[in-house]
DSSP file (Angstrom, degrees, kcal/mol; ACC not computed):
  #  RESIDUE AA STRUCTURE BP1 BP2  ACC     N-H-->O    O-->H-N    N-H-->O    O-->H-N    TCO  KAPPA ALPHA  PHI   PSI    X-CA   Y-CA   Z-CA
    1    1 A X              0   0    0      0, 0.0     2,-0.3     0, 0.0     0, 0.0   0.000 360.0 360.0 360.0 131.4  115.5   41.5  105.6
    2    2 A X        -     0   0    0      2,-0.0     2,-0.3     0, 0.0     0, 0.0  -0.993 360.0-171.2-120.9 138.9  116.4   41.1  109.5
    3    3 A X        -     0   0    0     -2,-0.3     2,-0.4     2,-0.0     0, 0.0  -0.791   3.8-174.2-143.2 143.2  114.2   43.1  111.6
    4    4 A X        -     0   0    0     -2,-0.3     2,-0.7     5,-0.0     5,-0.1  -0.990  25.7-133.3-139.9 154.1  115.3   43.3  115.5
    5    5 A X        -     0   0    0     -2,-0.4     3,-0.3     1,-0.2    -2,-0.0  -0.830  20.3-146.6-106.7 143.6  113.3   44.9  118.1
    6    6 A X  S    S+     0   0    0     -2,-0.7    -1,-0.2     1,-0.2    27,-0.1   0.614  90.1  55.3 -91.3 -19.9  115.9   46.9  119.9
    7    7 A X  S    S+     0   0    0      1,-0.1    -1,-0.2    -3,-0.1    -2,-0.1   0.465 108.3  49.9 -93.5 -17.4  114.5   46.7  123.6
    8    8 A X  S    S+     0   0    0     -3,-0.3     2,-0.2     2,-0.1    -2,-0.1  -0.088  82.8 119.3-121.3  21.9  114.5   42.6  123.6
    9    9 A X  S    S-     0   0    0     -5,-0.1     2,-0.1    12,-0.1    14,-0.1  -0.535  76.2-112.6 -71.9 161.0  118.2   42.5  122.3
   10   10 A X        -     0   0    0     12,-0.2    12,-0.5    -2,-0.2     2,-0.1  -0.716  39.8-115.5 -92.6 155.5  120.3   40.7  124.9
   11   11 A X        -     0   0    0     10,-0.2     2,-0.5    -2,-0.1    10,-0.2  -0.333  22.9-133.9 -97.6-164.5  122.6   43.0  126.4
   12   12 A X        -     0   0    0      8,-0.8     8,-0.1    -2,-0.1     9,-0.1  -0.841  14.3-112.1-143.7  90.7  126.1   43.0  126.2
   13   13 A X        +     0   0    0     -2,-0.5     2,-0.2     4,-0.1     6,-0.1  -0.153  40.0 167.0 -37.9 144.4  129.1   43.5  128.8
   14   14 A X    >   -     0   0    0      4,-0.1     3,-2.5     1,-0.1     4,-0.3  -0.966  54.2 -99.6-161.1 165.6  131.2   46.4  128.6
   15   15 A X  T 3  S+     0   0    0      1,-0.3    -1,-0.1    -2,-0.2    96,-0.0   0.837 117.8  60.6 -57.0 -41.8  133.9   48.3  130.4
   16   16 A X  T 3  S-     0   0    0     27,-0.1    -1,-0.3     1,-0.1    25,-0.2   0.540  92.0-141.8 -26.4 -28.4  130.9   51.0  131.6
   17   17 A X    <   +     0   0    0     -3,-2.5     2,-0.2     1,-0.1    -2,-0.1   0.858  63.2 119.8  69.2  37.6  129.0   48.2  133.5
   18   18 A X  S    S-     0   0    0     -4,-0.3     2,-0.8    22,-0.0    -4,-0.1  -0.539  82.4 -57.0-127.0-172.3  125.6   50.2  132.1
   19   19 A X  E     +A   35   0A   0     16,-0.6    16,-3.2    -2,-0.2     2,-0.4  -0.794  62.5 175.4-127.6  67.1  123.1   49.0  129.9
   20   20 A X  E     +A   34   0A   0     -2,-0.8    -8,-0.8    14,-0.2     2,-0.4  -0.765   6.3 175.5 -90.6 108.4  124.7   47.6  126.2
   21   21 A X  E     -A   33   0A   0     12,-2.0    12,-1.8    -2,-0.4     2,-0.3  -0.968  22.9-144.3-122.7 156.5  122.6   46.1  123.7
   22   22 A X  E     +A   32   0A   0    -12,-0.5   -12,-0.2    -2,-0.4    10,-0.2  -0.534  22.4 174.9-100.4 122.2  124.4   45.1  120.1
   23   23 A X  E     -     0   0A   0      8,-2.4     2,-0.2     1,-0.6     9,-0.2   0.435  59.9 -10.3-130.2  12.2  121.7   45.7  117.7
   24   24 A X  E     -A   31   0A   0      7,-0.8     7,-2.6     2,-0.0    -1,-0.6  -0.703  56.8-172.0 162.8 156.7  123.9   45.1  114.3
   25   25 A X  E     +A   30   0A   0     -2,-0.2     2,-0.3     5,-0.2     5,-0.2  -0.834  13.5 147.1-168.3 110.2  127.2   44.5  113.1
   26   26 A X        -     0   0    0      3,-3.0    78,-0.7    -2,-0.2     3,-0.3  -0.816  63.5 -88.1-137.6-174.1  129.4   44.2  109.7
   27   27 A X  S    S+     0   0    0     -2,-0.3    76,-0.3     1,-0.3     3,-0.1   0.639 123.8  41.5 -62.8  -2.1  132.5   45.0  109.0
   28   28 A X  S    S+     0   0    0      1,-0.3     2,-0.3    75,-0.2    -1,-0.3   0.662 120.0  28.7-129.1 -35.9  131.6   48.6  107.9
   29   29 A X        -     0   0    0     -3,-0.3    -3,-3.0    74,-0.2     2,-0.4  -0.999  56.7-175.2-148.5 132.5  129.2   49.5  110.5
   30   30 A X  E     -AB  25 101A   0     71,-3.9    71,-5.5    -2,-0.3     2,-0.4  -0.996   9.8-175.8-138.7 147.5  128.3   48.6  114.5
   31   31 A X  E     +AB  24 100A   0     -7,-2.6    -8,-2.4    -2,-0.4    -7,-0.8  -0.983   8.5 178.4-136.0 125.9  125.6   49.8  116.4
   32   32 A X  E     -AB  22  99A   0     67,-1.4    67,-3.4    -2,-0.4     2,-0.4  -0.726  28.4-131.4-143.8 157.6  124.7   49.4  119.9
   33   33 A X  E     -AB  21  98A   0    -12,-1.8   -12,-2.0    -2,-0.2     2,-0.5  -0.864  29.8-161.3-111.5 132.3  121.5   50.9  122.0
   34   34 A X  E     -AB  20  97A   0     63,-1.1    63,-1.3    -2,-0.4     2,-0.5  -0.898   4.1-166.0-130.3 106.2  123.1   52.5  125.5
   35   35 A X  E     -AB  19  96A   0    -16,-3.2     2,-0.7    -2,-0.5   -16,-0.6  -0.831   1.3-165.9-110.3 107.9  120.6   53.1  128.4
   36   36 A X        -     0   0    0     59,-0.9    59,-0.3    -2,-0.5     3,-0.1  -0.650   3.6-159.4 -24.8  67.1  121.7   55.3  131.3
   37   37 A X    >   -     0   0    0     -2,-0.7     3,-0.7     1,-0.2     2,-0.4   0.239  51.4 -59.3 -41.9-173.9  119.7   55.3  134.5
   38   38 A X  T 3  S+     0   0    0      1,-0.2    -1,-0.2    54,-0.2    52,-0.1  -0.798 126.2  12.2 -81.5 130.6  120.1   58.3  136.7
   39   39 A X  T 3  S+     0   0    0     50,-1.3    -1,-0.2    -2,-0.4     2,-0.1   0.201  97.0 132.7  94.8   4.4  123.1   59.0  137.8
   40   40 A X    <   -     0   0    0     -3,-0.7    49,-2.7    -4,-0.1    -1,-0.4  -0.299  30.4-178.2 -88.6 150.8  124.7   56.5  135.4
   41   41 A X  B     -E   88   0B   0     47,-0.2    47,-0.3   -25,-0.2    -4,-0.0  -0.827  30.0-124.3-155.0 105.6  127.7   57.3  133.2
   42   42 A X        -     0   0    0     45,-1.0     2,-0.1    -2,-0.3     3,-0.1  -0.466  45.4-113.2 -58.0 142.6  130.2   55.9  130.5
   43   43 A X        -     0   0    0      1,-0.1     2,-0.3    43,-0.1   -27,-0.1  -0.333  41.6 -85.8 -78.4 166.8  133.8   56.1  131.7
   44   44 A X        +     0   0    0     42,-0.1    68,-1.9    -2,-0.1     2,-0.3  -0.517  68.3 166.2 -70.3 144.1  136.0   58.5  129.9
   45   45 A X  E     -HI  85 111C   0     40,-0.6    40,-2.0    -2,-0.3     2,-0.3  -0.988  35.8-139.5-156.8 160.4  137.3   56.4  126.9
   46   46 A X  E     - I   0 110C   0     64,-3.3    64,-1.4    -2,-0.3     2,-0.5  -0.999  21.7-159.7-120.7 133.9  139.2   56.7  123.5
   47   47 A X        -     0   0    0     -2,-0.3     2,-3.1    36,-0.2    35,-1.2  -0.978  19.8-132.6-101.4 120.7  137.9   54.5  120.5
   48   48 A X  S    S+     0   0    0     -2,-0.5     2,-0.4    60,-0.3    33,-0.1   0.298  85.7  44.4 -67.2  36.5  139.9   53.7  117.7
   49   49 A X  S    S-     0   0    0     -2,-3.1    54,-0.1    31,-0.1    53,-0.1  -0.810  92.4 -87.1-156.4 116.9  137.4   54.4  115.2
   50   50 A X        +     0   0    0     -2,-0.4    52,-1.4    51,-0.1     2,-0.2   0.230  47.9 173.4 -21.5 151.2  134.8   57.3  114.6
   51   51 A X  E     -C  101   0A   0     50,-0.2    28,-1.4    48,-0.0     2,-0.2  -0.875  21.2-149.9-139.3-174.2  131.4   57.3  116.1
   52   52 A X  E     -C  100   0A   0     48,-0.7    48,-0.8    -2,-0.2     2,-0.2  -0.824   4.4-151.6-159.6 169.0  128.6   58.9  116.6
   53   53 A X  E     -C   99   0A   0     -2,-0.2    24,-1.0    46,-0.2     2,-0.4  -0.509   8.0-165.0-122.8 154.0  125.8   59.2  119.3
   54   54 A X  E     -CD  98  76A   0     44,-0.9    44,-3.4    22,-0.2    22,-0.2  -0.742  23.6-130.3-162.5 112.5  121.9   60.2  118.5
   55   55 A X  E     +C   97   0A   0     20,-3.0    19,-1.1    -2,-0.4    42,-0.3  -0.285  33.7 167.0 -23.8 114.1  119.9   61.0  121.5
   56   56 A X  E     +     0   0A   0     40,-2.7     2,-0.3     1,-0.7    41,-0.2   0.752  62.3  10.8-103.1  -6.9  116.7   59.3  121.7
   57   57 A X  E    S+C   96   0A   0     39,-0.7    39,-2.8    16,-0.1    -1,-0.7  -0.797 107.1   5.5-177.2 129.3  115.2   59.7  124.9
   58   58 A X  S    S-     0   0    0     -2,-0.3    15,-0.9    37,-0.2     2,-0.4  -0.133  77.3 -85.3 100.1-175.0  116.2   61.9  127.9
   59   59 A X  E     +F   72   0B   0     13,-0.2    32,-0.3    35,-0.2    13,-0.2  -0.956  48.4 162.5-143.5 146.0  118.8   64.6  128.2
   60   60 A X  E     -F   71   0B   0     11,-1.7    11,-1.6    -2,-0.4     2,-0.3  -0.645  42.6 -97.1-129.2-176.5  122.8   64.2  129.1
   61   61 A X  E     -FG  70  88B   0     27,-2.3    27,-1.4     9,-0.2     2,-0.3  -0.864  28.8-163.1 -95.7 138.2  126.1   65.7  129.1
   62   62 A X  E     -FG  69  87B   0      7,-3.0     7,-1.6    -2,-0.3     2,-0.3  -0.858   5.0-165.9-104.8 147.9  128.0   64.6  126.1
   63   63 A X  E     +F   68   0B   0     23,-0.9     2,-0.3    -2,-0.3     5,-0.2  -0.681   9.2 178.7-133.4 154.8  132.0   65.4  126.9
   64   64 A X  E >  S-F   67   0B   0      3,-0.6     3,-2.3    -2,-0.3    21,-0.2  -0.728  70.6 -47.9-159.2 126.3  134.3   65.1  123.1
   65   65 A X  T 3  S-     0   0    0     19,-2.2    14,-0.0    -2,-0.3    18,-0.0   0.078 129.5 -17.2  30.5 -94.0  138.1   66.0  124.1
   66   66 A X  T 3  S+     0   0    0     -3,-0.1    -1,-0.3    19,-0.0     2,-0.2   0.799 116.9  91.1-112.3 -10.7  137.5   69.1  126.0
   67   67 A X  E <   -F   64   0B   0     -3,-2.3    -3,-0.6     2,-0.0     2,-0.4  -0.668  47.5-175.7 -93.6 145.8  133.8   70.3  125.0
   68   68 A X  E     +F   63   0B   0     -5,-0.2     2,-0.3    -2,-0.2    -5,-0.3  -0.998   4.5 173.5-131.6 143.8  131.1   69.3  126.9
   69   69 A X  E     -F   62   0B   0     -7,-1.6    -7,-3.0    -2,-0.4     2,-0.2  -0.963  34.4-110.7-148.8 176.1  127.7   70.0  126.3
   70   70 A X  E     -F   61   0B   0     -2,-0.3     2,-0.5    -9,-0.2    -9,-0.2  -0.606  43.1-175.4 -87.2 152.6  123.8   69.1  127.4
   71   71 A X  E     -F   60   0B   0    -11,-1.6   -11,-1.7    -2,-0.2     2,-0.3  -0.939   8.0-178.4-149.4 139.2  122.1   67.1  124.7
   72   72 A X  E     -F   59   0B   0     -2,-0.5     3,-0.5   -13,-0.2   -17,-0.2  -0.768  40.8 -32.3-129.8-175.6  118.6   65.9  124.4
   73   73 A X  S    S+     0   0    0    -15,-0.9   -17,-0.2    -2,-0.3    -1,-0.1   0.326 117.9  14.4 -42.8 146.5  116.4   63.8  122.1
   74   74 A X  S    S+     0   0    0    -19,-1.1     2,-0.3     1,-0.2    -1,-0.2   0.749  88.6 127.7  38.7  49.8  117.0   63.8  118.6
   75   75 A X        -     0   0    0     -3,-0.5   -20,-3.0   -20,-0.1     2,-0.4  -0.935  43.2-158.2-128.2 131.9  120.4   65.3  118.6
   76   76 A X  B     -D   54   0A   0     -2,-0.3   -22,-0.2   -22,-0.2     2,-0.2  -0.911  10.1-174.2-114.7 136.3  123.4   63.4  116.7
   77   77 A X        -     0   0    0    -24,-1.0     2,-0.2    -2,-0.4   -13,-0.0  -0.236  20.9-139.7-108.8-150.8  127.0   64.7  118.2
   78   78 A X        -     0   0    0     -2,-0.2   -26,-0.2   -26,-0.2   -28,-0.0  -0.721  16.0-164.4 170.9 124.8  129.9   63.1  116.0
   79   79 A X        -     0   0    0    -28,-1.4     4,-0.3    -2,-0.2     3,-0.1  -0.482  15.1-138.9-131.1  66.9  133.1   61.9  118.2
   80   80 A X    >   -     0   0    0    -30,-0.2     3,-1.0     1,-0.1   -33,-0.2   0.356  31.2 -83.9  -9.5 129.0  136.3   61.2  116.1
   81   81 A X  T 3  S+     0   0    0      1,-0.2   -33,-0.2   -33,-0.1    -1,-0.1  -0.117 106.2  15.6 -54.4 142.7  138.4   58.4  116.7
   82   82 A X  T 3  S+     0   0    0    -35,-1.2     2,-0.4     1,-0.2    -1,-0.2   0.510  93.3 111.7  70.8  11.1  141.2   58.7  119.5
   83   83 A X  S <  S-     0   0    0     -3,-1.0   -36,-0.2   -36,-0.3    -1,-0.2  -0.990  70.6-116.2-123.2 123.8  139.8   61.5  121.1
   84   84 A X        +     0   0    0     -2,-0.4   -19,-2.2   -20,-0.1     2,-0.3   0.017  42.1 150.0 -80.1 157.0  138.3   60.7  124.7
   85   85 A X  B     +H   45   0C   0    -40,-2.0   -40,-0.6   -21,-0.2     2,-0.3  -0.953  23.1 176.4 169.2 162.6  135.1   60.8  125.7
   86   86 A X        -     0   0    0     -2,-0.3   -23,-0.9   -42,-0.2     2,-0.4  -0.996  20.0-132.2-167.8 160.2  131.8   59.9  127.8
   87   87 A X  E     - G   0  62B   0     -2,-0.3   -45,-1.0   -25,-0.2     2,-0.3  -0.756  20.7-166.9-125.5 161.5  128.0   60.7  128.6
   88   88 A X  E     -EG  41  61B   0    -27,-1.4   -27,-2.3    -2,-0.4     2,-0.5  -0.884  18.5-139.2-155.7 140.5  126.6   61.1  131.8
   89   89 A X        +     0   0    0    -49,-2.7   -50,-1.3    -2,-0.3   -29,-0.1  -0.980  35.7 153.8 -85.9 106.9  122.8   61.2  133.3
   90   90 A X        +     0   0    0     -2,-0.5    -1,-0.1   -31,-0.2   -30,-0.1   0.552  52.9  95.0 -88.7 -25.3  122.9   63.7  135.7
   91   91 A X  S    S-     0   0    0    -32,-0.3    -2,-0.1     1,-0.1     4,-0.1   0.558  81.1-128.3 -34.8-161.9  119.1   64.0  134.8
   92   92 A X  S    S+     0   0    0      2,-0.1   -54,-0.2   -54,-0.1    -1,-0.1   0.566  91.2  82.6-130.2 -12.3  116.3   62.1  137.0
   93   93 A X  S    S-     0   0    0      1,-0.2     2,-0.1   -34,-0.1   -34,-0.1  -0.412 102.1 -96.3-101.5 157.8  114.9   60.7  133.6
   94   94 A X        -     0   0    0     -2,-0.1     2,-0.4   -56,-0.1   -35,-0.2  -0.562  38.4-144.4 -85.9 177.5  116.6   57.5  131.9
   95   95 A X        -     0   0    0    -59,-0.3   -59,-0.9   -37,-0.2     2,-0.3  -0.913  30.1-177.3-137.8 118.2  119.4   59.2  128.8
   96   96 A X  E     +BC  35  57A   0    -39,-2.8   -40,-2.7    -2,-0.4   -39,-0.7  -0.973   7.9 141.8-123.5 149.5  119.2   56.6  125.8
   97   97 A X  E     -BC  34  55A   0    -63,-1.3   -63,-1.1   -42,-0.3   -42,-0.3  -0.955  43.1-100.9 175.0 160.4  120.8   56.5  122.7
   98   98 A X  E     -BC  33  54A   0    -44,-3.4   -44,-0.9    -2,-0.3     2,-0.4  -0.426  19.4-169.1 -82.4 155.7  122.7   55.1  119.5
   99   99 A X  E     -BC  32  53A   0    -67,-3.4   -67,-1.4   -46,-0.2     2,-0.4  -0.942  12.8-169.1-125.9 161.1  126.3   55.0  119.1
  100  100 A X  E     -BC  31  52A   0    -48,-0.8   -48,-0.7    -2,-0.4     2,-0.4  -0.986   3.8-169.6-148.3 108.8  127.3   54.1  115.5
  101  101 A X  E     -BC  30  51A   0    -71,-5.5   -71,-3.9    -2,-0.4     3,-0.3  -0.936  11.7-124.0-126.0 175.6  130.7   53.4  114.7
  102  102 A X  S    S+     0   0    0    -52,-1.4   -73,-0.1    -2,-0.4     2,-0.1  -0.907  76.1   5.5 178.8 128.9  132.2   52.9  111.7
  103  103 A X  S    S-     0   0    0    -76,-0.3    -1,-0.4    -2,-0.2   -74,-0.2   0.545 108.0 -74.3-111.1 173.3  133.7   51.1  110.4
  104  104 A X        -     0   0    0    -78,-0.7     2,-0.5    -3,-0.3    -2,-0.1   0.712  40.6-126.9  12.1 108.7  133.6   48.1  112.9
  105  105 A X        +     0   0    0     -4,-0.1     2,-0.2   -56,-0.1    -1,-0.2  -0.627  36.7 163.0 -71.0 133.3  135.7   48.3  116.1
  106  106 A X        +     0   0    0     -2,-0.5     0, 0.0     2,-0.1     0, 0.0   0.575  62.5  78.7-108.5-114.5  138.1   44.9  116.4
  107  107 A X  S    S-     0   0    0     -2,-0.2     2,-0.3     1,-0.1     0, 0.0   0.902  93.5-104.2 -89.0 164.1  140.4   46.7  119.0
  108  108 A X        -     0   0    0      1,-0.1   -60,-0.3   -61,-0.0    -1,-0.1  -0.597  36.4 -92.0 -88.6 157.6  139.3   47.0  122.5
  109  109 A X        -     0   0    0     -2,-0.3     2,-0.5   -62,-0.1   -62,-0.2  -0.567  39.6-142.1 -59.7 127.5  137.8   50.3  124.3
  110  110 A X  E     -I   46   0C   0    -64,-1.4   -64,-3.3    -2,-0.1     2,-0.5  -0.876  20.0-154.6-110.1 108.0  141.1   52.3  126.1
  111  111 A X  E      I   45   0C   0     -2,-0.5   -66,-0.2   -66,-0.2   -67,-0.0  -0.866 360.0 360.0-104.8 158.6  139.5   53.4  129.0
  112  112 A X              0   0    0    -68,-1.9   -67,-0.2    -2,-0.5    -1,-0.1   0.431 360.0 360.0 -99.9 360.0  141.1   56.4  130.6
């Protein structure tokens, strides 16, 4: 069993400059914890591999190709692979959440 406490993970560069931490990773599955201050944003990006996001704290916009919608706590969107996309805080509260892709990204994030 490997147990990791998800808030004392080291964080992680990425092209967003925001708040990454890696909290597990095999070839079949990666998962990272993404916090969002106010006013804070992921750039628009395409990943070559499904994902999907679940809200845990705070409320966003989620954007997937052309829909965008507000999304709060304990809400899972689903973002297909190749298809651009990004969250934003416009809130005043921090926006946290999982992204789960699968399986594994090797290729790098195509930011737009």
């Amino acid at each position: 069993m490997k147990i990791i406490d998800a808030l004392q993970a080291q964080e992680v560069p990425n092209p967003h400059d925001v708040s990454a931490r890696a909290l597990h990773k095999t070839e079949h599955v990666q998962v990272s914890l993404i916090t969002l201050q106010p006013g804070e944003a992921l750039r628009r990006h395409v990943t070559p591999v499904d994902a999907f996001f679940y809200i845990l704290q705070g409320k966003g916009m989620v954007e997937v190709g052309e829909e965008q919608q507000t999304v709060s706590s304990d809400t899972l969107v689903h973002s297909p692979a190749d298809i651009p996309h990004r969250l934003l805080n416009e809130g005043r509260e921090i926006f946290q959440f999982l992204v789960v892709k699968t399986p594994s990204q090797e290729g790098p994030t195509k930011v737009l």
